[in-house]
C-alpha positions as CSV (number, residue, x, y, z in Angstrom):
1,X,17.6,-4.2,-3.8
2,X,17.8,-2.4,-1.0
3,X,20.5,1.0,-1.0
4,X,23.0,2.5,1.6
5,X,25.3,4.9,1.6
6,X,29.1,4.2,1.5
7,X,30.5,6.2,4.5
8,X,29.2,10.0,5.0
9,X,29.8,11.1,1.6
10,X,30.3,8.5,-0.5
11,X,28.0,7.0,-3.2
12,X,24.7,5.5,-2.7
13,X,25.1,1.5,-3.9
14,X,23.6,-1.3,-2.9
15,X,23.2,-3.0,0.4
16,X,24.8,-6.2,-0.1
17,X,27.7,-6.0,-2.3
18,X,28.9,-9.0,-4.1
19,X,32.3,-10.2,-2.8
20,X,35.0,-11.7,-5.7
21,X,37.5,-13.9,-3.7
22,X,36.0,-17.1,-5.3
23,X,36.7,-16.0,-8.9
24,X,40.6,-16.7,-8.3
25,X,39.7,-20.0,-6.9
26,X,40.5,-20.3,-3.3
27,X,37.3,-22.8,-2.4
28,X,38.2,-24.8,-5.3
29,X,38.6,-24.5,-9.2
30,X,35.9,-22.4,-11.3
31,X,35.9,-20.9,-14.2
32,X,36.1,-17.6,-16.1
33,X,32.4,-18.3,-17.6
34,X,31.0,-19.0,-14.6
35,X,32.4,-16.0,-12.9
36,X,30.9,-14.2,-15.5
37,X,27.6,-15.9,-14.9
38,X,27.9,-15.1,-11.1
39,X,28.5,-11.1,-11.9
40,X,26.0,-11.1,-14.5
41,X,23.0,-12.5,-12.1
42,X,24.6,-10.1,-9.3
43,X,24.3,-7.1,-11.3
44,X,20.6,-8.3,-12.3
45,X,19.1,-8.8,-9.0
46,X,20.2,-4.9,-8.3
47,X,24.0,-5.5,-6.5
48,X,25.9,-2.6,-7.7
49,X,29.0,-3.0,-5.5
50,X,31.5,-5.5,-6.2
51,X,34.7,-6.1,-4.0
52,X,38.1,-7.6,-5.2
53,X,41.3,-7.4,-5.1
54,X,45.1,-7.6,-6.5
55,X,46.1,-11.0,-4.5
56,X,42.6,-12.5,-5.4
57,X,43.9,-16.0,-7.6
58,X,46.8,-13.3,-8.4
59,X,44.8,-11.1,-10.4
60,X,42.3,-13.6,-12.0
61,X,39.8,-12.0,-10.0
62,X,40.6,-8.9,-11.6
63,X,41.3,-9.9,-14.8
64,X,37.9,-11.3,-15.2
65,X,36.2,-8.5,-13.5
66,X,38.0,-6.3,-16.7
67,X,36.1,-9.1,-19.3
68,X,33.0,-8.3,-17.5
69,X,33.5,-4.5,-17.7
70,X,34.4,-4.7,-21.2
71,X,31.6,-6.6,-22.5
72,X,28.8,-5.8,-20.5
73,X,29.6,-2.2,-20.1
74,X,27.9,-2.0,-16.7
75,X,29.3,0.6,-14.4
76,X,29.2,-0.4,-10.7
77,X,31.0,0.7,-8.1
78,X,34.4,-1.2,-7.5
79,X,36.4,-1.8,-4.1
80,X,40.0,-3.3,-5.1
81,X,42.5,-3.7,-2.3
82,X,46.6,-3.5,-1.8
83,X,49.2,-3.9,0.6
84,X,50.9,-7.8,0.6
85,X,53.4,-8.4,-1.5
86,X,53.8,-11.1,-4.1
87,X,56.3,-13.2,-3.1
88,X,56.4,-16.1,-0.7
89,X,57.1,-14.3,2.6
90,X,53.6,-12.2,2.2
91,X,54.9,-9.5,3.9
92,X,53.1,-6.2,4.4
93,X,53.7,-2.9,2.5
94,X,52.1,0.3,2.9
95,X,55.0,2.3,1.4
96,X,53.6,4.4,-1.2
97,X,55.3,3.4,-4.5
98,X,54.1,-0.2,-3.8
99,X,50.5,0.7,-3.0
100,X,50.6,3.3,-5.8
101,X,52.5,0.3,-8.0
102,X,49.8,-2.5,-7.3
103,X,46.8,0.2,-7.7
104,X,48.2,0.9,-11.2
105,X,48.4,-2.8,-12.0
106,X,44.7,-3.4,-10.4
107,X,43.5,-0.6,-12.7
108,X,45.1,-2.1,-15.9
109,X,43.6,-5.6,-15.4
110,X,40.2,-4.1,-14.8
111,X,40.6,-1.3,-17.9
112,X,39.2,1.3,-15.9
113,X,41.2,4.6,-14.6
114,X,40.1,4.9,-11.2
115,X,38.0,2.5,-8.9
116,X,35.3,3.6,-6.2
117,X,37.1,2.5,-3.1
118,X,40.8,1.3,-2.7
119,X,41.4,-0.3,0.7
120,X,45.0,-0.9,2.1
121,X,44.5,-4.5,2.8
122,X,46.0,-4.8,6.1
123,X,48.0,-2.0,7.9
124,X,52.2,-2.5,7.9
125,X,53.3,-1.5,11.3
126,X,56.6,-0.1,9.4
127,X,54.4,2.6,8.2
128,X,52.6,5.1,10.5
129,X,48.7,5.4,10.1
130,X,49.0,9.0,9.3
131,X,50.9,8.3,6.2
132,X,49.0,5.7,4.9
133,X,46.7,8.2,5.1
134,X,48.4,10.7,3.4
135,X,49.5,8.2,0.5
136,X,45.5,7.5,0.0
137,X,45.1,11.1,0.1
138,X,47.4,11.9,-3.1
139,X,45.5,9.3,-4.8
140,X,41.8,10.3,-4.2
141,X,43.1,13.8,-4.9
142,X,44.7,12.7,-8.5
143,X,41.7,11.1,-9.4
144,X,42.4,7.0,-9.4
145,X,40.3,6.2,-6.6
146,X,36.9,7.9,-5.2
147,X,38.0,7.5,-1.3
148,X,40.3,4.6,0.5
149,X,39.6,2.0,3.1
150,X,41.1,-0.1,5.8
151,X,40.9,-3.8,6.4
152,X,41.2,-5.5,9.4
153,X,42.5,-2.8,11.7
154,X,42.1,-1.5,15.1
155,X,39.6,1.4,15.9
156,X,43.0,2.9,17.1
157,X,44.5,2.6,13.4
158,X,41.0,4.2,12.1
159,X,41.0,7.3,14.2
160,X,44.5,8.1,13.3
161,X,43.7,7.9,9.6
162,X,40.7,9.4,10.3
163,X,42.0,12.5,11.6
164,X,44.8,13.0,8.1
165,X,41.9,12.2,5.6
166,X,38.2,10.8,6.1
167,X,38.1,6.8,5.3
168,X,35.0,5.8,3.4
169,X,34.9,2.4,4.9
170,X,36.4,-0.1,6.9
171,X,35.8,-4.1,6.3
172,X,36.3,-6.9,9.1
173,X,35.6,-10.5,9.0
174,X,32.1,-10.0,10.8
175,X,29.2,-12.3,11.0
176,X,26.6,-14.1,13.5
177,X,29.9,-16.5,13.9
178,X,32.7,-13.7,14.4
179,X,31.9,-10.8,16.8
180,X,34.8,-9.0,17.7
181,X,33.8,-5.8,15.5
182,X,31.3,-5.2,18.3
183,X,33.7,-4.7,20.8
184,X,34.1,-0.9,19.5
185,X,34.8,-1.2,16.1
186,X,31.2,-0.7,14.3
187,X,30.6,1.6,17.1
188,X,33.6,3.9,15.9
189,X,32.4,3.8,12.8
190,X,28.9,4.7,12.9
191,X,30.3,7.8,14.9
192,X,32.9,8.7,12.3
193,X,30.3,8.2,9.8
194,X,32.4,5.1,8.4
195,X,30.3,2.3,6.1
196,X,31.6,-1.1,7.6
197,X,31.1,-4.2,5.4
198,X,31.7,-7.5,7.3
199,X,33.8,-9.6,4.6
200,X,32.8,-14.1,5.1
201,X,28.9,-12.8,6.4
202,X,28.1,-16.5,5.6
203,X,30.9,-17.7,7.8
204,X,32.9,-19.0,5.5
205,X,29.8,-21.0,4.0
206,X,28.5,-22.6,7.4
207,X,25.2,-20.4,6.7
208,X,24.9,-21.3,3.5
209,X,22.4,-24.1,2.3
210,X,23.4,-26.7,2.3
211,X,26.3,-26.3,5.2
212,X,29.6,-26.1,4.6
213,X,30.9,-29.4,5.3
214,X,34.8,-29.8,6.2
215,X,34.5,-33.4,4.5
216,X,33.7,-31.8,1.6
217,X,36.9,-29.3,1.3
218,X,39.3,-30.0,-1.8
219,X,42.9,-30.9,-0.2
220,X,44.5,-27.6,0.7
221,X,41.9,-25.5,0.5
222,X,42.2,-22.7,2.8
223,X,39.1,-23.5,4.9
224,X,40.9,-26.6,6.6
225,X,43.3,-24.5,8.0
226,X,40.9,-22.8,9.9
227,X,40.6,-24.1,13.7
228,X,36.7,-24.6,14.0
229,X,36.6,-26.5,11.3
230,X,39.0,-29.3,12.6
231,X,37.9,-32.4,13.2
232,X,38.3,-32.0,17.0
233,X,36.2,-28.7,16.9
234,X,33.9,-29.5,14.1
235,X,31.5,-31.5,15.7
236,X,30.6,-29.1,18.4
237,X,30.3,-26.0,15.9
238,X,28.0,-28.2,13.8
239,X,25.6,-29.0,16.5
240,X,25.2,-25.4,17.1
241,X,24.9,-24.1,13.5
242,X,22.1,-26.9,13.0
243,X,20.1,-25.3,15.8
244,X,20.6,-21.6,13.5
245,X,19.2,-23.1,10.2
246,X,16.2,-25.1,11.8
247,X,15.0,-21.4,13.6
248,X,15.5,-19.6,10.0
249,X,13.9,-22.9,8.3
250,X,11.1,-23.1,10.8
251,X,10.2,-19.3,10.1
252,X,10.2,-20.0,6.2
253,X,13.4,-18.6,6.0
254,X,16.7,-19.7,3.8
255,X,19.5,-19.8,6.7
256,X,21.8,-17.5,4.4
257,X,18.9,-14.5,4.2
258,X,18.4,-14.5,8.3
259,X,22.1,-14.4,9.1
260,X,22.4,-11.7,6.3
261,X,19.0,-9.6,7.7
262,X,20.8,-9.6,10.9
263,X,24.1,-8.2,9.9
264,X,22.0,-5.3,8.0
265,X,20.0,-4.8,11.2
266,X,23.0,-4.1,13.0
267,X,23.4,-0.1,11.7
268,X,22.4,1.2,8.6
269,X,26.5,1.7,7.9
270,X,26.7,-1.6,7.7
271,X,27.4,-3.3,3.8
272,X,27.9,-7.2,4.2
273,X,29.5,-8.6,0.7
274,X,28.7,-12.2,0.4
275,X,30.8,-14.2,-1.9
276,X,30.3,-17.7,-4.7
277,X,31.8,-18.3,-7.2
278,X,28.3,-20.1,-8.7
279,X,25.6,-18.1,-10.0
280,X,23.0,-20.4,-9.0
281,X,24.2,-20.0,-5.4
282,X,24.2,-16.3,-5.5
């Protein structure tokens, strides 16, 4: 396995993390042995950066990220995230008793006392960027977490935060499908000497092998709330993504490794974290 850096001076881990959204079963039900079976084969083919977070199936994710700490005693480098709140309006909170609150709980799930990389999940406009900041700054300076994150902000948001205390990475939906990050984004963080991993590099599953097919998706699953997957839309996308895998296929390659050899050819800040909840898949 390949190894970059995460942000200017942050650890050296591997180039593809291993993303843990699946484990709490948002693309359908799975279970705790076979999210074990998913982390053991990541940490065996070299991945040594594993992504989660406190809203993943409510805390399964991190719940059974603890079982795998405690019995396999591996130490890898964990990203954990914070900011909505648990009740049915989802709102937003940066203030710093809740993110300090939920890191605490993230921490006790997982039976460790600090975590790598702690990422405020999304911004709260209620909240200026230079606190957040400053709140993230408290805790890397007592110890629970090696340096902070951002998800899903505006370059704007970054360089404010920035300029308070140095963010060690920043992570977008970004793949061959989604492209906004290039209008600025990565850019701003290669210069700040950011890392940037692209959260759904396998759009979702549509690079995967075999496609993701929306006839396939368990009722409710979050997936058929997403516009190009509709039935009007779908049809267009798929004749398009077909044309992707028969290049990669035609050059001997599995769709899933070009789209991901692309992302990591965008910079060398660049971490993509694919996720599945099946070890075979991974």
């Amino acid at each position: 396995m390949r190894t970059r850096r995460l942000g200017l001076h942050g650890p050296v881990v591997s180039a593809l993390g291993l993303g843990c959204l699946s484990f709490g079963g948002i693309f359908g039900p799975t279970t705790e042995a076979e999210s074990l079976r998913t982390l053991d084969a990541a940490w065996e083919a070299g991945i040594t950066l594993l992504d989660t977070a406190n809203i993943y199936g409510k805390g399964v994710s991190e719940t059974v990220m603890g079982h795998w700490l405690r019995t396999r005693k591996h130490r890898p480098h964990i990203a954990t995230k914070a900011a909505f709140t648990d009740d049915p309006a989802r709102r937003i909170d940066n203030r710093p008793e809740h993110l300090r609150g939920e890191l605490e709980g993230s921490l006790r799930r997982m039976g460790v006392d600090h975590v790598t990389l702690f990422y405020a999940h999304r911004h709260d406009p209620q909240i200026p960027a230079e606190d957040l900041a400053g709140t993230m700054q408290d805790l890397v300076r007592e110890g629970k977490i090696l340096g902070y994150g951002l998800s899903e902000v505006a370059p704007y948001t970054l360089e404010r935060c920035h300029a308070v205390h140095p963010v060690m990475a920043v992570q977008n939906e970004y793949s061959l499908w989604t492209r906004q990050p290039e209008l600025g984004l990565i850019q701003l963080c290669a210069r700040l000497g950011v890392a940037f991993v692209p959260f759904s590099p396998l759009a979702r599953g549509v690079f995967g092998t075999p496609m993701a097919d929306p006839a396939t998706f368990a009722s409710g699953e979050f997936r058929t709330r997403i516009p190009r997957f509709h039935p009007e839309n779908w049809p267009h996308n798929r004749d398009r993504l077909k044309a992707f895998h028969d290049h990669a296929e035609n050059r001997g390659h599995i769709p899933a490794a070009l789209a991901l050899a692309w992302l990591l050819d965008r910079g060398p800040h660049i971490l993509p974290i694919p996720g599945t909840r099946s070890a075979a898949h991974l």
